[in-house]
C-alpha positions in Angstrom: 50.1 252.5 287.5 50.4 251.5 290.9 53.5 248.9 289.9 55.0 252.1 288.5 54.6 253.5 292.0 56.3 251.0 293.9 59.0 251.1 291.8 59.3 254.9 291.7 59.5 255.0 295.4 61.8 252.0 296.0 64.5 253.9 293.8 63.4 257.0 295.5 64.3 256.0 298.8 67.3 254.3 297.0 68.2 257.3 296.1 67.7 259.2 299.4 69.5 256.4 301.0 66.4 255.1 303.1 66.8 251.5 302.1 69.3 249.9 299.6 69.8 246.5 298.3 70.5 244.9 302.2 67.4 246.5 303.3 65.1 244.2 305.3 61.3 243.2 303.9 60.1 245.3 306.9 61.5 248.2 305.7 60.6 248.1 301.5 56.8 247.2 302.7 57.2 249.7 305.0 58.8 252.4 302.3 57.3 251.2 299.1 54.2 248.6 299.9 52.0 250.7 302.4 52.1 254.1 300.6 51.1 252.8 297.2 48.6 250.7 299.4 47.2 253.8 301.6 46.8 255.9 297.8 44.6 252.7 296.4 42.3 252.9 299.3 42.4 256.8 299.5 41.0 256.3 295.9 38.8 253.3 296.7 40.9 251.8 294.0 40.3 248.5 292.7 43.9 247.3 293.1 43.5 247.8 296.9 41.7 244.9 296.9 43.8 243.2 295.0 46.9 244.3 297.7 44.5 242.7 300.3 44.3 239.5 298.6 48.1 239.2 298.5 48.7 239.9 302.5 46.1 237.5 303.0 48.1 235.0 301.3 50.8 236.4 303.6 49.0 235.9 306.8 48.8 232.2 305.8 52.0 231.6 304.4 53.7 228.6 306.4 56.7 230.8 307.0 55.5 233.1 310.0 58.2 235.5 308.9 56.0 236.2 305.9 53.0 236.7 307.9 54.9 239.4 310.5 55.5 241.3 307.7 52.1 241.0 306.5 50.6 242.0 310.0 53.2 244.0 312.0 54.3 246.2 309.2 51.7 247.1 307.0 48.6 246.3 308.6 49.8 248.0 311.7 50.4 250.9 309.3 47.4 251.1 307.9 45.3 250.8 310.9 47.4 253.6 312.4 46.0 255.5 309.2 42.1 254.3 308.5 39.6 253.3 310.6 39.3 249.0 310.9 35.6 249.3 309.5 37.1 251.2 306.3 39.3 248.9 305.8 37.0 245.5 306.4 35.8 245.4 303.5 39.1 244.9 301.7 39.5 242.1 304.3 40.4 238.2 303.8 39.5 236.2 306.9 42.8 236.1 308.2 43.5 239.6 307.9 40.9 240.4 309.8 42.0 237.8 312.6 45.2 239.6 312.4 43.4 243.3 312.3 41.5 242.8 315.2 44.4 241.3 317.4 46.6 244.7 315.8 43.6 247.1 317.4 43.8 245.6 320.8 47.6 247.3 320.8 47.2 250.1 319.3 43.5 250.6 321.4 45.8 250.6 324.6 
């Protein structure tokens, strides 16, 4: 269902012309990831977990490029949306590293 959902919304804002085919990572997790994320934890969804899991292995990847776009696009979303202790339980060990240093800024 929720693989349906990021593909419905990436040609959606195909479609409206809010990404395309030279759109940056940033922007299709930003479009397509952190909705369908924010709808799994609105329904304490099991795959919300599983969406956690992968930006964990994000926040690890060797290529920090991976992990900006793991931290500074949808966790930074996603904390501007839910509280941190909402989301904590979801959490990898790095993400939460990553959470925590994300609250300082947006705490400011």
């Amino acid at each position: 269902m929720y693989v349906l959902n990021f593909k419905e919304l990436y040609f959606l804002e195909s479609k409206n012309e809010s990404i395309d085919f030279d759109s940056g990572v940033h922007t299709v997790f930003s479009f397509c990831f952190v909705p369908v994320l924010k709808e799994a934890i609105l329904n304490d969804d099991a795959i919300a977990q599983k969406m956690f899991d992968y930006l964990e292995k994000m926040e690890i990847s060797e290529d920090n490029l991976v992990g900006e776009v793991a931290g500074f696009t949808v966790l930074e979303e996603i904390l501007d949306y839910f509280e941190f202790n909402k989301l904590r339980k979801y959490m990898g060990k790095f993400t939460i590293k990553a959470a925590k240093l994300i609250n300082r800024y947006i705490s400011i």
